[in-house]
C-alpha positions in Angstrom: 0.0 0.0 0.0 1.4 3.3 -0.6 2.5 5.7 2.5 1.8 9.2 1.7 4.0 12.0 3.2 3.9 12.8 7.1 1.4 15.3 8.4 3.7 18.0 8.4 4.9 17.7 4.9 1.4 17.3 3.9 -0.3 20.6 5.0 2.6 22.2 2.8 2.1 20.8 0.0 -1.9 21.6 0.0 -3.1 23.2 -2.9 -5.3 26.1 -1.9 -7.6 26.0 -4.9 -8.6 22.3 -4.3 -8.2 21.6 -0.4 -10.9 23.3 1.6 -11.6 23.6 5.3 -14.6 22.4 6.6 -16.1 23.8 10.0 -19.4 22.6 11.1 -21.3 24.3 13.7 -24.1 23.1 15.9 -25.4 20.5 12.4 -28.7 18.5 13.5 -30.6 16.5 11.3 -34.1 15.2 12.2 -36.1 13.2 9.6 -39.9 13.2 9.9 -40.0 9.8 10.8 -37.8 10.0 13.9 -38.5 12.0 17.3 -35.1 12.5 17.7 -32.6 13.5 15.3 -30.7 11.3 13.5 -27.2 13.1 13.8 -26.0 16.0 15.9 -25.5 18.2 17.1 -21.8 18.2 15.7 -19.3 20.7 15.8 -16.1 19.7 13.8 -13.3 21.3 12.5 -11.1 19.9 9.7 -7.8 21.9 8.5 -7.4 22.2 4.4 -6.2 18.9 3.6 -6.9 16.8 6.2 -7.7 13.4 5.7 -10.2 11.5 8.0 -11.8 8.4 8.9 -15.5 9.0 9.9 -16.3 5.8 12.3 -19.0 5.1 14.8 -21.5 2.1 15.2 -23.8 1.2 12.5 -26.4 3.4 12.6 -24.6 6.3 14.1 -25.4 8.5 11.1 -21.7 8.4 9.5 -23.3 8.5 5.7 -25.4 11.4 6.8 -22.8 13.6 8.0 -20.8 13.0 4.7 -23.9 13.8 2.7 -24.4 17.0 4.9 -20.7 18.1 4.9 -21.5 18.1 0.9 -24.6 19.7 1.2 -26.2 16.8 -0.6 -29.1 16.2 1.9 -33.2 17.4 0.3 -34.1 19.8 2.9 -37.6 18.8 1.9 -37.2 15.3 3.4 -34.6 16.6 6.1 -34.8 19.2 9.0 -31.5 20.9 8.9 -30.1 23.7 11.6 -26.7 24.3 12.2 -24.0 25.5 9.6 -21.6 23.8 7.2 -18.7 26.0 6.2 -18.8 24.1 2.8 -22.5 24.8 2.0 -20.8 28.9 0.6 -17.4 27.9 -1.0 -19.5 26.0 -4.1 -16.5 23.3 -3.5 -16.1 20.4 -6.5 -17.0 17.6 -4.7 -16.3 13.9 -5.2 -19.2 11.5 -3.7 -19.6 7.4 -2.9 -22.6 6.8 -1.8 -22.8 3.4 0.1 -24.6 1.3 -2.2 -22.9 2.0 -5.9 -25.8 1.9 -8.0 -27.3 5.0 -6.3 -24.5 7.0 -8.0 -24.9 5.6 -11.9 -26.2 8.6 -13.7 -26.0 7.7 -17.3 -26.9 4.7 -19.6 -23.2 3.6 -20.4 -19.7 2.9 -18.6 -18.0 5.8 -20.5 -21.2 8.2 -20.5 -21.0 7.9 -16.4 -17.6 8.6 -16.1 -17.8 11.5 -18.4 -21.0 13.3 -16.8 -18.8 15.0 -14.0 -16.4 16.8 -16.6 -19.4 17.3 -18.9 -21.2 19.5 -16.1 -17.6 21.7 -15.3 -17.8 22.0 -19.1 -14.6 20.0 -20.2 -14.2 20.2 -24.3 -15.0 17.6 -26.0 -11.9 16.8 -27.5 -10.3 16.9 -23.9 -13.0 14.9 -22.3 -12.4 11.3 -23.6 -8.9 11.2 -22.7 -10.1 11.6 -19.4 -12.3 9.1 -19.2 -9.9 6.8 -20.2 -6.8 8.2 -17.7 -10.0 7.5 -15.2 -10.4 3.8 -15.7 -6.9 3.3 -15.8 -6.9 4.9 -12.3 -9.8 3.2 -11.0 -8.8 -0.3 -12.5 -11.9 -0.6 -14.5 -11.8 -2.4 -17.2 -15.2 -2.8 -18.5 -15.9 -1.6 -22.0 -16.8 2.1 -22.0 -19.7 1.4 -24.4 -21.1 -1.6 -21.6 -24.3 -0.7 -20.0 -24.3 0.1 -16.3 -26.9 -2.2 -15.2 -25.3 -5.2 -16.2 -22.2 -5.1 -13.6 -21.6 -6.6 -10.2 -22.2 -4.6 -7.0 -18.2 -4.2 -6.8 -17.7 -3.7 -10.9 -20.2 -0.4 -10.0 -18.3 0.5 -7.3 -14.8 1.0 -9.2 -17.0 2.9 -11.7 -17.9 5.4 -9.7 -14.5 5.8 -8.0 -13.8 6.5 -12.1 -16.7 9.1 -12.5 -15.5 10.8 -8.8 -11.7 10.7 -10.3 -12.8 12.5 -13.6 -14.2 15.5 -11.7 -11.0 16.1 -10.0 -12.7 17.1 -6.6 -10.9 19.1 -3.9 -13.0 17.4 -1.0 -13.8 13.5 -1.2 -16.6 11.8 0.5 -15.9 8.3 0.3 -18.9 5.9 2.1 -17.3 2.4 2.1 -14.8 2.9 -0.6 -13.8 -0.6 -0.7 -16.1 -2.4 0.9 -17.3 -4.7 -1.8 -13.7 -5.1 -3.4 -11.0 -7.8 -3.6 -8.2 -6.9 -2.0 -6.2 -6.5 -5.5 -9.3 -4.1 -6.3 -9.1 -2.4 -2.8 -5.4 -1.9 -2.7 -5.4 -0.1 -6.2 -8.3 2.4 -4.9 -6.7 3.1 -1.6 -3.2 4.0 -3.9 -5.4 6.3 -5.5 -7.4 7.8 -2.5 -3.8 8.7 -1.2 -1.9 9.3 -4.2 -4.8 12.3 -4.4 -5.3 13.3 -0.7 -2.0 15.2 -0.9 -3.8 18.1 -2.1 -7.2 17.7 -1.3 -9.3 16.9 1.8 -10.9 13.5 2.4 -13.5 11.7 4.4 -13.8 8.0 4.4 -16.8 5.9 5.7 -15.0 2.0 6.9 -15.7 -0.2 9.7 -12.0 -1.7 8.7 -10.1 1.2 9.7 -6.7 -1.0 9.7 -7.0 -0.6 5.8 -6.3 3.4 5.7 -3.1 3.1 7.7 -0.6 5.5 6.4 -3.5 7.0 4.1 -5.8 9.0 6.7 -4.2 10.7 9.8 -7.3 11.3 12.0 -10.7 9.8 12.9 -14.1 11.4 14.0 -15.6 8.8 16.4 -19.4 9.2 16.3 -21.6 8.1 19.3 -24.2 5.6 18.6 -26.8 8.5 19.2 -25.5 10.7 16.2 -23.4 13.0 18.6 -19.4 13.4 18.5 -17.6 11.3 20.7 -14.1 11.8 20.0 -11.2 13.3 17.2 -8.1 11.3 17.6 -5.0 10.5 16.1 -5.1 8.1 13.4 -2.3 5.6 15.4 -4.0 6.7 18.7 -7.0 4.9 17.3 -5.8 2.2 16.1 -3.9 1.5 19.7 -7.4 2.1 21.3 -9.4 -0.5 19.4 -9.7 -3.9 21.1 -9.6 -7.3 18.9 -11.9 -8.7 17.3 -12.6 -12.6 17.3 -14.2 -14.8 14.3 -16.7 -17.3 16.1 -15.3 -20.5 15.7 -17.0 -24.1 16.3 -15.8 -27.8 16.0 -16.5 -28.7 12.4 -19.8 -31.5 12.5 -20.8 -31.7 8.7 -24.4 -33.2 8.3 -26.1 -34.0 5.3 -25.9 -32.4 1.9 -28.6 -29.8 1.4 -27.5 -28.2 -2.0 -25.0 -30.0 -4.9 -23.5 -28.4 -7.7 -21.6 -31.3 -9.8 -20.1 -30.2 -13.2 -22.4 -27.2 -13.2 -21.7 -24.4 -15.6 -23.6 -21.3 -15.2 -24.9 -18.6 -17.7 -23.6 -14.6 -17.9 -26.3 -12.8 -16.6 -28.7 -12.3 -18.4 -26.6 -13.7 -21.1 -26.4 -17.7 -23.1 -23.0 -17.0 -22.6 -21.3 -19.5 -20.3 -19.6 -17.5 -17.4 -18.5 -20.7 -14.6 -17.3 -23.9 -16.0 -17.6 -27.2 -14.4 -18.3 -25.6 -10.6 -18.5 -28.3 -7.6 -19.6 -27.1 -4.4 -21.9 -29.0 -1.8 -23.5 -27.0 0.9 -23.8 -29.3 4.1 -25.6 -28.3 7.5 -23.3 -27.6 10.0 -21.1 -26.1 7.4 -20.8 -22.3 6.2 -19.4 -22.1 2.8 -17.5 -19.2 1.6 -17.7 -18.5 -2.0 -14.5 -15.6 -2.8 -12.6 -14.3 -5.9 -12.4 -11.0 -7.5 -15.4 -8.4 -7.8 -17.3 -9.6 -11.1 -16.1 -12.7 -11.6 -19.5 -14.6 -10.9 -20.1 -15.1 -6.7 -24.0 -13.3 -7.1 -24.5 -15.4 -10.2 -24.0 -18.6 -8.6 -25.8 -17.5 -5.2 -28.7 -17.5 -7.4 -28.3 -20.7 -9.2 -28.1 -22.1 -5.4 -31.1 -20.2 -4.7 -33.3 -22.0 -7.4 -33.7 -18.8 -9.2 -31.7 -19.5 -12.5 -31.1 -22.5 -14.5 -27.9 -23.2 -14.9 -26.5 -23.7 -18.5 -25.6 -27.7 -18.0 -24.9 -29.8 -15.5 -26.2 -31.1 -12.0 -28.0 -29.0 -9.9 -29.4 -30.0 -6.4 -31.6 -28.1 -4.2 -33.9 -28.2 -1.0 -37.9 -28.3 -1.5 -39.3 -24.8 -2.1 -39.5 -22.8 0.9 -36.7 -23.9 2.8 -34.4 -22.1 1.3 -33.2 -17.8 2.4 -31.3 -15.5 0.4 -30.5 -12.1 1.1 -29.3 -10.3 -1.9 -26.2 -7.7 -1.9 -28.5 -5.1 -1.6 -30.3 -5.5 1.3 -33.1 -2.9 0.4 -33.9 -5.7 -2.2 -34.8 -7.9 0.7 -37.6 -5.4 3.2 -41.2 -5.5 2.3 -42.6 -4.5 5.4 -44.0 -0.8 7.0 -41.9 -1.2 10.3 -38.7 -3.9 11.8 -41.1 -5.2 13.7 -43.5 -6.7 11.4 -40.1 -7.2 8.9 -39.6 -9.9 10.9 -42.8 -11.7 10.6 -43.6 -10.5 6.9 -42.9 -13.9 5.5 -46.3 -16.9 6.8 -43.2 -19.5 6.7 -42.6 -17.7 10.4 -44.4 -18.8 12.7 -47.1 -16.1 14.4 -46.0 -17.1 17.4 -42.2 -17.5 16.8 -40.0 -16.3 19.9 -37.8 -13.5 18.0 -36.3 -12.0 20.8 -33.0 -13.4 20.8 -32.6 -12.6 16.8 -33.6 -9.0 18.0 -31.2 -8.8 20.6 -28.5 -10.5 18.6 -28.7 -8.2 15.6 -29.7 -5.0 17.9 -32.9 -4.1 16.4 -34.4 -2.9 19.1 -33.8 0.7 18.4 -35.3 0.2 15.3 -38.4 -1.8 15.4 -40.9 1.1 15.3 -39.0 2.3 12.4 -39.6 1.9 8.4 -37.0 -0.2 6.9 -36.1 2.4 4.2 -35.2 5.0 6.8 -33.1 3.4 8.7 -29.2 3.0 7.6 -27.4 1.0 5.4 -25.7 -2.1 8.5 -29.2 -1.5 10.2 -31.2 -2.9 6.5 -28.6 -5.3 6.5 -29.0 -6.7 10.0 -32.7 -6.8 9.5 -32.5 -8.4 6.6 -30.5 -11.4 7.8 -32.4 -11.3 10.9 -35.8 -11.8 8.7 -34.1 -14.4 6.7 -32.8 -16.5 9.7 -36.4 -16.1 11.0 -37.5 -18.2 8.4 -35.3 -20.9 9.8 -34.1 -22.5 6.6 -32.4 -25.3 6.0 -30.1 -23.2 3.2 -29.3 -19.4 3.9 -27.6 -18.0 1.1 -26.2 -14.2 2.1 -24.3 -11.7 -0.5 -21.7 -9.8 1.3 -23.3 -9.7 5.0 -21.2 -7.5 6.3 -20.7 -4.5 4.1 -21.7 -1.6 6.3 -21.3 -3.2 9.8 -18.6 -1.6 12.6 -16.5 -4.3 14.5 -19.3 -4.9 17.3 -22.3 -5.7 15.2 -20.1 -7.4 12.5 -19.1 -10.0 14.9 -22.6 -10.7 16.0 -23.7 -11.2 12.6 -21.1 -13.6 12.0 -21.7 -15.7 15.8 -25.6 -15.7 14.5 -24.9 -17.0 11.2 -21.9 -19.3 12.7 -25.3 -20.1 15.5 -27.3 -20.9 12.4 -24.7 -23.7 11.2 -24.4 -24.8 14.5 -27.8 -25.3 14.7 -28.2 -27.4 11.4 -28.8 -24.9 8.6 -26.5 -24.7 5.5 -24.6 -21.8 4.9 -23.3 -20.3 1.8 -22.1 -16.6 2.0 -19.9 -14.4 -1.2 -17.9 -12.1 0.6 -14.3 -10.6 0.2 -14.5 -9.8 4.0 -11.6 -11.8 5.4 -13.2 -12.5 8.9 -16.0 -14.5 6.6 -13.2 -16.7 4.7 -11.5 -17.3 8.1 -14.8 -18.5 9.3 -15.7 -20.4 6.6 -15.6 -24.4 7.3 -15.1 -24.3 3.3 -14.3 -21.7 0.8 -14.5 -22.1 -3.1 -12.5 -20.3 -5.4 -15.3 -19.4 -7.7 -12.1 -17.5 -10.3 -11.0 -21.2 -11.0 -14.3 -21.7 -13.2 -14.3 -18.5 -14.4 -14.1 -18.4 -18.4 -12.6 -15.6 -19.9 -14.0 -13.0 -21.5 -14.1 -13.4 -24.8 -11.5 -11.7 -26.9 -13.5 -8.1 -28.9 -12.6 -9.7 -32.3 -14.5 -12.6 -31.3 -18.0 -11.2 -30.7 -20.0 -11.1 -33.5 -20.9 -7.6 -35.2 -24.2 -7.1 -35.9 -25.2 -4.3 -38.2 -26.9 -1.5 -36.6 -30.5 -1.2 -37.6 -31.1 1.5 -39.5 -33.8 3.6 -37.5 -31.0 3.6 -34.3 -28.3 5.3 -36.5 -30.1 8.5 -37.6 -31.0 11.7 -35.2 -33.6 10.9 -32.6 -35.2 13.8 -33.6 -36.4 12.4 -36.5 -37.5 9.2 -35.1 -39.4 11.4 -32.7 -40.7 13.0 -36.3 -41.9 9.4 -37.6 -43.6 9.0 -34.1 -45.5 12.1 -34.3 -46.2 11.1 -38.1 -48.1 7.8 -36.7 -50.4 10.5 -34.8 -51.1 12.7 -37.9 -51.8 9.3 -40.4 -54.1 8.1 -38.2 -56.6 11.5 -38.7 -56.7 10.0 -42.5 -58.0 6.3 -41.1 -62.4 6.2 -42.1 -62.3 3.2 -43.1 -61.2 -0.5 -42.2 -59.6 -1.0 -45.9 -57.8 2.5 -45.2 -56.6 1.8 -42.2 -54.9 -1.5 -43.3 -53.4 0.2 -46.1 -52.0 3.0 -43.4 -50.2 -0.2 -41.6 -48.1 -0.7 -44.3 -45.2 2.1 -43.2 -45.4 0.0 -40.0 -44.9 -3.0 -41.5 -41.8 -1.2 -43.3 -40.0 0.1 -40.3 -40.2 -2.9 -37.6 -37.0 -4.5 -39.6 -35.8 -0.9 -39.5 -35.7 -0.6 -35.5 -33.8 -3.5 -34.1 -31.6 -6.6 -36.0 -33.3 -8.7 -32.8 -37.0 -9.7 -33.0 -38.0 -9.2 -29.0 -37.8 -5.8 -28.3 -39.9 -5.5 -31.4 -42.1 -7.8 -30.2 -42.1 -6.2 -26.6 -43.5 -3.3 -28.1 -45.5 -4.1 -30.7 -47.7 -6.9 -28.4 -49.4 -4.1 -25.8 -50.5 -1.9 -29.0 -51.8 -4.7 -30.6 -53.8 -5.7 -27.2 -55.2 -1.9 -27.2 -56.2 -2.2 -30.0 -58.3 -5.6 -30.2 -59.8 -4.8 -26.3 -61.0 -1.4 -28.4 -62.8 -3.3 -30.8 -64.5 -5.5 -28.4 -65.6 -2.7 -25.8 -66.9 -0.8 -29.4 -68.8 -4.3 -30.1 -70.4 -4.8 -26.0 -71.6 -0.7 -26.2 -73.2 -1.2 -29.4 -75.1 -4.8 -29.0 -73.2 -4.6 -32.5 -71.9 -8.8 -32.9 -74.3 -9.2 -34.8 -74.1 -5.8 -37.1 -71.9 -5.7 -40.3 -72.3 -1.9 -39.4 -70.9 -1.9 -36.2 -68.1 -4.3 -37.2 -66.8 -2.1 -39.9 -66.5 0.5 -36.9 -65.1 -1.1 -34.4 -62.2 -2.4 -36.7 -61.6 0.9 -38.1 -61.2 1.9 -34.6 -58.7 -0.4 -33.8 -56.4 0.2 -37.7 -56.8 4.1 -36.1 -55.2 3.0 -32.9 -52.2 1.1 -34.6 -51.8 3.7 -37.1 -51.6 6.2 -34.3 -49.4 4.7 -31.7 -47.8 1.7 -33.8 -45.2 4.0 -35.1 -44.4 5.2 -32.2 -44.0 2.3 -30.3 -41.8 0.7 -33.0 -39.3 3.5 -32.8 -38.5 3.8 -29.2 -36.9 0.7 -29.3 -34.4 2.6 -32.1 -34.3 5.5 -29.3 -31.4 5.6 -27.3 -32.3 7.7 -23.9 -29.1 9.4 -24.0 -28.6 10.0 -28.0 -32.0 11.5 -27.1 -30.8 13.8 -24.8 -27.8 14.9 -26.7 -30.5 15.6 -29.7 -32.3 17.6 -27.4 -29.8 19.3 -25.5 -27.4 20.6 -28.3 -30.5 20.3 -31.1 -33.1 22.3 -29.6 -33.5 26.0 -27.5 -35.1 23.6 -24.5 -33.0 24.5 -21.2 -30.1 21.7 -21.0 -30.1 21.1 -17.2 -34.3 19.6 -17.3 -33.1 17.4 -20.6 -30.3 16.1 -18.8 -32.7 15.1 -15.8 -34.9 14.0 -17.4 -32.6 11.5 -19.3 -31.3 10.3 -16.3 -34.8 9.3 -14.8 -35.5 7.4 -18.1 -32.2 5.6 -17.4 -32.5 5.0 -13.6 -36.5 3.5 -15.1 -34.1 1.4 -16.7 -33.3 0.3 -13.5 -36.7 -0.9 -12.2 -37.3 -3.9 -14.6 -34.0 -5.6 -12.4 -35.0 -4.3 -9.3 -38.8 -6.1 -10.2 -37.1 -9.2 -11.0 -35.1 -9.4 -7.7 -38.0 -8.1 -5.5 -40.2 -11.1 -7.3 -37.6 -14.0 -6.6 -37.0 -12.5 -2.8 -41.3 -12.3 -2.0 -41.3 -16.0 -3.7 -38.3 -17.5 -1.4 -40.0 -15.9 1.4 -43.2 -17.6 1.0 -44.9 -14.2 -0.3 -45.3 -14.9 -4.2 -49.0 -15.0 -5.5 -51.5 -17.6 -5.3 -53.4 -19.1 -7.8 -56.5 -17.1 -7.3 -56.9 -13.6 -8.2 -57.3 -11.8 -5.6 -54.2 -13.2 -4.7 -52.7 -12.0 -7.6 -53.8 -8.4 -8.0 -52.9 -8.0 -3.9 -49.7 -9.0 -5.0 -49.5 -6.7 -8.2 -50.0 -4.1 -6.0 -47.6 -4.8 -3.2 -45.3 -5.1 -5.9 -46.4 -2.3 -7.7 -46.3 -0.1 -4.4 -42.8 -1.4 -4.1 -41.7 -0.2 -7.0 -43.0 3.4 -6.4 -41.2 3.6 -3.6 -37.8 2.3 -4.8 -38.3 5.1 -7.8 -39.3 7.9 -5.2 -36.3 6.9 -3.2 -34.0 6.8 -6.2 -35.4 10.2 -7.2 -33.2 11.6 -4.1 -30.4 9.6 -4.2 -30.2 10.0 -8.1 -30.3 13.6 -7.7 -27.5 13.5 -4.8 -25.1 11.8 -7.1 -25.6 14.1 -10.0 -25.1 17.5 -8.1 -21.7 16.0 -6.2 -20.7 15.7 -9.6 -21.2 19.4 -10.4 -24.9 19.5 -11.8 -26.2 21.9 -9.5 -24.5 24.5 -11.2 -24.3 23.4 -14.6 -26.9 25.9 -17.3 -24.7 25.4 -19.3 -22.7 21.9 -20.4 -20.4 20.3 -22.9 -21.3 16.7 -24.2 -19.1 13.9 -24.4 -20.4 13.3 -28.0 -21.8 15.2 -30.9 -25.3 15.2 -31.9 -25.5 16.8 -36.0 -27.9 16.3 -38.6 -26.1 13.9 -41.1 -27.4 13.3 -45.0 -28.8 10.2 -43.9 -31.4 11.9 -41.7 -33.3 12.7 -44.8 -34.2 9.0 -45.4 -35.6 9.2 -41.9 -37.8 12.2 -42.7 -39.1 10.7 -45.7 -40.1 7.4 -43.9 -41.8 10.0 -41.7 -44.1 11.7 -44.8 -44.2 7.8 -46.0 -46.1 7.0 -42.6 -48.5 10.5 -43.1 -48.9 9.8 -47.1 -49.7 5.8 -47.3 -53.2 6.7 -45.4 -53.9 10.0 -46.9 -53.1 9.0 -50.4 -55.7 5.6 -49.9 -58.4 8.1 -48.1 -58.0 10.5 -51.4 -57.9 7.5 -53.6 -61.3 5.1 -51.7 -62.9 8.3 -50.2 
């Protein structure tokens, strides 16, 4: 790990225009759901430059005082009083939020990392070379044109270390820099975070404080009421803290409850093979450690184990449905429930009246119980969420990195609990990088040693691009609004059949691959048939030749009028849409850009749907075959999902103004949106879609 220079040296070599002070006086911060505020009242001063570990027990309100210090808190949703020094300078801040998807702005890996200098309006022909000096700093190696979706919780997290390094910030905020990293991963970050904290000021979030040795040279102590405890000396600290010990037992394997022989398992979301021949048995008695390096596959073969994925070949056994628990790497994935308390009994495969007392007590819920799930902080969801699961009392507990965002205390009761959970018969499989896991594991599979590699560029195939995704949004927004005007030309059932026929034209046009054509083809097609019926039921009309002609025509108006439409946002690129708009048209750039990145975060909610599903059905909650059952459990899920996008509404928003839009009326864009000669072709598809029906209404009358 690299040393940076002594304390002394340090403050000398602080460059004034980036390193700032920051003096906080008398900070509180209620929320509405609390009595009591969540942190404060804090009065902290930190010289230009300094470089500190923020540490307290889980739940202290660490992340808050980082987002405060940043001025990144919604004084809608927060009662602030007190004084930040930083909330005047207008400092460039650089911000990790704790769970890593909260910070991806933008539809691609290179888009993300270039929104930051995009906002402090970078040139263009500057800004790529950025980028790319930002990966190589950030060791990330995905593709810049890879979507940001489709990456592992620790792939994300070395991405927006990229995006905070291409803003060049003079104060960090780092929430659990590394905590989802291999050590290779984690070593190459904290090189960086102290190659650039000799000129700027920095504040790291870790329960591992043993990792920033020679990086950071003080710690703020937090109380577990939100309060200041204590500033000391980095080493001080370190001297202060007592060991920790991993729970240990004497090995008693039992029976196999889960078998992976020759198994190889699929990419996500991919037929590409990503593990190779894995063999693993989960036993009770045992906990089984799955490690490697961030991304290599440890979440895709939790879920194989969880029954919620085929694998590509080989032997896969399982336990009976419901006896199996998985808590997913984001634990906000896992809470369905108003409060703790009824968290706990949420799932009907706990018993009404189970004794929970000793998981509340274990995990320290008690605080909490009254509490909603989504206002409580990132250990307190994850202790919650294992509690829940253990209350379940499976026979397999499958847990993603359990111990991201615990401090020492409460990290070592999660681990006796889950150790207690073995002990008491249950099968344990657990991905983590955290070493106290591994030691504790009774087994540990190297999941890298079936990991295929990549393949090579050269040796995926290149499809062409479809036409209708290679010309200016604009005027696939022009062939949508063409659908709306051909449609007024539809009065008759033989002219509205004819007015298909541009439709029929551009579906080839809009995507080389036949499903997202279908996607959105199949709903207007729906439309329109439940049209025609309704018009049939209003009008007694089954039996009229009359009333048939007009319903039809109804539903050839509908398709003319939305089909085109639909068909071309699947050629519409949110972000090539909002470069059209932006640099294309007078609309104000900083609402464009917003807008584009709700559309993208939307792009989030399919995933999160998926994940919520398979978590309700493991816990016993999915739908039952009637249908009430059903629609009270489309609208749990639907409720779900309004919530997850209200939530990511703030954090989306926090992310984007740490990395300088706030400010930004006026922006550079990491790539050119023109009008090209091909365009044309796309405007005269567009008078094709208004002509086909008007010409056939002049023509039939």
């Amino acid at each position: 790990m690299t040393d940076v220079l002594a304390r002394g040296d340090q403050v000398a070599e602080v460059s004034g225009h980036r390193a700032v002070s920051v003096d906080v006086e008398g900070l509180t911060v209620g929320v509405p759901a609390r009595d009591t505020p969540i942190l404060g009242p804090i009065d902290l001063h930190l010289t230009a430059g300094a470089r500190a570990l923020v540490t307290g027990p889980s739940g202290a309100g660490k992340t808050t005082l980082l987002h405060a210090i940043g001025g990144l808190l919604d004084e809608e949703s927060h009662d602030l009083t007190g004084h930040v020094s930083t909330w005047d300078t207008g400092v460039n801040i650089g911000l990790l939020q704790q769970e890593p998807i909260h910070s991806i702005v933008a539809a691609t890996c290179g888009r993300d990392i270039a929104f930051g200098p995009e906002n402090h309006r970078v040139p263009r022909q500057q800004m790529w070379s950025i980028v790319e000096d930002s990966r190589r700093r950030a060791r990330f190696t995905i593709p810049v044109d890879h979507s940001t979706t489709k990456m592992s919780g620790g792939q994300m997290q070395r991405l927006v270390i990229a995006g905070i390094l291409a803003t060049d910030p003079g104060l960090l905020l780092l929430d659990e820099p590394i905590s989802m990293l291999d050590e290779e991963s984690a070593t190459a970050i904290r090189d960086e975070v102290a190659r650039m904290a000799h000129d700027r000021t920095v504040l790291v979030v870790d329960h591992h404080p043993d990792q920033w040795r020679g990086i950071l040279d003080q710690v703020v102590e937090l109380t577990d009421h939100g309060t200041l405890k204590h500033i000391w000396d980095f080493e001080d600290y370190l001297d202060s803290r007592e060991p920790t010990e991993t729970p240990r037992h004497a090995v008693n394997a039992g029976e196999t409850v889960a078998r992976a022989v020759a198994l190889d398992v699929h990419r996500p979301q991919c037929d590409d093979v990503l593990l190779r021949g894995v063999e693993m048995s989960a036993r009770r008695g045992y906990i089984t450690a799955l490690s490697g390096p961030s991304g290599v596959g440890k979440s895709t073969l939790l879920r194989l184990l969880a029954g919620l994925d085929a694998p590509a070949d080989g032997d896969l056994t399982l336990p009976e449905p419901g006896h199996t628990a998985w808590v997913p790497q984001n634990p906000e994935n896992y809470l369905v429930a108003r409060t703790a308390a009824d968290e706990l009994f949420a799932s009907p495969l706990v018993a009404e009246d189970a004794d929970l007392r000793g998981l509340v007590k274990t995990f320290g819920l008690t605080p909490i119980l009254d509490s909603h799930p989504m206002t409580c902080s990132g250990g307190e969801k994850r202790r919650l969420a294992i509690a829940a699961a253990l209350a379940q009392k499976p026979d397999l507990l499958l847990l993603d990195e359990p111990t991201v965002g615990l401090d020492d205390d409460r990290g070592t009761s999660v681990l006796a609990a889950i150790r207690a959970a073995a002990d008491s018969g249950v099968a344990v499989v657990v991905s983590s990088h955290d070493p106290q896991v591994i030691e504790m594991a009774d087994e540990v599979v190297d999941v890298a040693s079936y990991r295929l590699p990549d393949p090579a560029p050269a040796q995926k195939p290149q499809e062409k691009s479809a036409f209708l995704t290679t010309i200016n949004p604009l005027v696939v927004l022009l062939i949508a609004v063409a659908g709306i005007v051909g449609s007024l030309f539809v009065r008759s059932p033989l002219i509205g059949a004819i007015g298909l026929i541009p439709a029929v034209i551009m579906a080839p046009m809009c995507s080389r691959r036949v499903k997202p054509v279908v996607v959105r083809t199949v709903p207007v097609l729906i439309a329109a048939v439940m049209l025609v019926w309704t018009t049939l039921l209003l009008h007694n009309g089954f039996t009229s030749p009359a009333v048939w002609s007009e319903a039809i025509r109804q539903g050839l108006r509908i398709l003319v009028f939305v089909l085109p439409g639909a068909l071309a946002s699947a050629a519409v690129d949110p972000t090539r849409f909002g470069d059209a708009l932006a640099q294309q048209t007078p609309l104000p750039q900083r609402p464009v850009v917003a807008s584009v990145a709700g559309v993208v975060r939307m792009g989030h909610l399919g995933d999160q749907w998926r994940i919520q599903s398979d978590v309700r059905n493991l816990r016993g909650m999915g739908p039952k075959r009637s249908p009430s059952s059903r629609i009270k459990y489309m609208s749990s899920m639907t409720f779900a999902m309004v919530l997850y996008a209200l939530r990511s509404s703030e954090v989306l928003s926090r992310a984007m103004d740490s990395r300088g839009f706030a400010t930004a009326t006026q922006r550079t864009y990491a790539v050119e949106s023109r009008w090209r000669i091909r365009d044309l072709w796309g405007v005269a598809l567009a008078v094709l879609v208004v002509a086909v029906p008007a010409v056939a209404a002049a023509l039939i009358g």
